[in-house]
matplotlib code that plots the C-alpha trace (Angstrom):
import matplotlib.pyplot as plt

x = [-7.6, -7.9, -4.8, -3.6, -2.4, -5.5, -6.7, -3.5, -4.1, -7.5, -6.6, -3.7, -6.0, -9.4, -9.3, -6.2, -6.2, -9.7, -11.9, -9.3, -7.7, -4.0, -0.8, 1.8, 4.3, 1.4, 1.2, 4.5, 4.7, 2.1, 4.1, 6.8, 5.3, 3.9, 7.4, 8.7, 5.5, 5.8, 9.5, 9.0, 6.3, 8.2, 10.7, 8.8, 6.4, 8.9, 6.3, 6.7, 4.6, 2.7, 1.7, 0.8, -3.0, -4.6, -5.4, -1.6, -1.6, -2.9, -2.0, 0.9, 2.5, 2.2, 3.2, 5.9, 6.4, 6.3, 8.6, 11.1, 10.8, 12.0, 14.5, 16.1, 15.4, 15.9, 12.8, 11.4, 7.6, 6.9, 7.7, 6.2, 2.8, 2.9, 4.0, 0.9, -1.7, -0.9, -2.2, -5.0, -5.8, -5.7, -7.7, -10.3, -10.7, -10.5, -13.6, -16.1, -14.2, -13.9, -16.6, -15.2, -12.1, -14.0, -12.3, -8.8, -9.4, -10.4, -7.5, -4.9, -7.3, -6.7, -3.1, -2.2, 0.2, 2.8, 3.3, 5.1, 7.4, 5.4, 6.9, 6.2, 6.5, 3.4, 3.3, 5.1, 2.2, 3.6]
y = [-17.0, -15.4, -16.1, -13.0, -14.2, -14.4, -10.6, -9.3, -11.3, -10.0, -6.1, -5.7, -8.0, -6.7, -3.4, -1.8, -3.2, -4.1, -1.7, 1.5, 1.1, 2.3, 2.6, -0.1, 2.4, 2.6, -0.7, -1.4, 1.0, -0.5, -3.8, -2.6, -1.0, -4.5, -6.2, -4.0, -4.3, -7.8, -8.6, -6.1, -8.5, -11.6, -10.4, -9.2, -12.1, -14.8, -16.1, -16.3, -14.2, -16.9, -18.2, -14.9, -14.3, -11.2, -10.8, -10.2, -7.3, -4.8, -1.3, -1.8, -3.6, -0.7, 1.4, -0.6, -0.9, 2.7, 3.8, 1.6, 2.9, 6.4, 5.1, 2.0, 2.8, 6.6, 7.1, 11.1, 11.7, 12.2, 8.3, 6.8, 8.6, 7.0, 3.9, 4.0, 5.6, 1.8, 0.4, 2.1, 1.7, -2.0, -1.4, 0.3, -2.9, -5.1, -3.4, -5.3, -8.5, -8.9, -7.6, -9.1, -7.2, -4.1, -2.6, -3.7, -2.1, 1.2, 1.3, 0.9, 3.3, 6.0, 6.3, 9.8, 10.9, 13.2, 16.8, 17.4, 20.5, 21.8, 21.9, 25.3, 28.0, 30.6, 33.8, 36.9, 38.9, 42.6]
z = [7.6, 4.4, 1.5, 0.4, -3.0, -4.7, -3.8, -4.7, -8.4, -8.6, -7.7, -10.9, -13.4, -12.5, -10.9, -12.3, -16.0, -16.2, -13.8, -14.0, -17.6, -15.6, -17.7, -17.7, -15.8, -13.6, -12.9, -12.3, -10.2, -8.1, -8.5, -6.9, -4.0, -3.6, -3.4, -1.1, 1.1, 0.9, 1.6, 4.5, 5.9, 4.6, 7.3, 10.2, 10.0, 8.6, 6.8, 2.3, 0.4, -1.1, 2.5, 4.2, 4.7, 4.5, 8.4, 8.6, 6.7, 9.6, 10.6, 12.9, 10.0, 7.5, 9.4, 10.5, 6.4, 6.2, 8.8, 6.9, 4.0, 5.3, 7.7, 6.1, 2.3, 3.2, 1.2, 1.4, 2.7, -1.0, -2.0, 1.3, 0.4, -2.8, -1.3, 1.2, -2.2, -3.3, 0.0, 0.7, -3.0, -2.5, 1.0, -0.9, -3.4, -0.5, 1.4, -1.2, -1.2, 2.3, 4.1, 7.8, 7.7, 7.4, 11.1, 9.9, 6.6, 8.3, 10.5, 7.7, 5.5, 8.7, 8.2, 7.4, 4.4, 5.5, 4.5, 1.8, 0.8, -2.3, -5.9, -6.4, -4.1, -2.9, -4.9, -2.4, -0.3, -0.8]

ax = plt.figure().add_subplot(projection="3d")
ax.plot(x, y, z, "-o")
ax.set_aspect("equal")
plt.show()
């Protein structure tokens, strides 16, 4: 079993401050899609933060995450893309640190993002 506390550490201080230079809204918002991922799975699995292991981090459970998000938080498809961006983000970070979860990885890397009602409507045809 792999802690998750130390890959989570090394995404925000290498790869989002070091590796991808992102602003400190940014950041925090990735920070907070992390809490809420987190006391979602703090919850489900009854297991702290600081003792949860990476394993436990699979598919099922985002999308468990995600479906709460839009029924529980009512949270629009809009936010619960973002909310998953920050996960498959991390996903794609974890692919080079953790080689033998490579088929859990892909998995939660295969969740779709929902449509979305665009911003700005199509010009009229006629």
């Amino acid at each position: 079993m792999t802690s998750l506390a130390p890959h989570v550490t090394a995404f925000f201080s290498e790869r989002l401050t070091l590796e991808r230079r992102v602003s400190v809204n940014t950041s925090d918002s990735y920070a907070y899609a992390f809490r809420l991922l987190l006391e979602f799975a703090s919850n489900r699995l009854r297991v702290a933060p600081s003792k949860m292991t990476f394993e436990q981090i699979d598919a099922p459970l985002v999308v468990g995450f995600l479906r709460h998000l839009e029924t529980n938080r009512a949270n629009g498809a809009s936010s619960r893309n973002v909310r998953l961006a920050v996960i498959k983000s991390f996903m794609h970070f974890m692919e080079y640190r953790l080689p033998s979860a490579l088929e859990q990885i892909q998995r939660i890397l295969a969740i779709p993002m929902k449509k979305t009602d665009s911003r700005f409507a199509a010009p009229r045809q006629g």
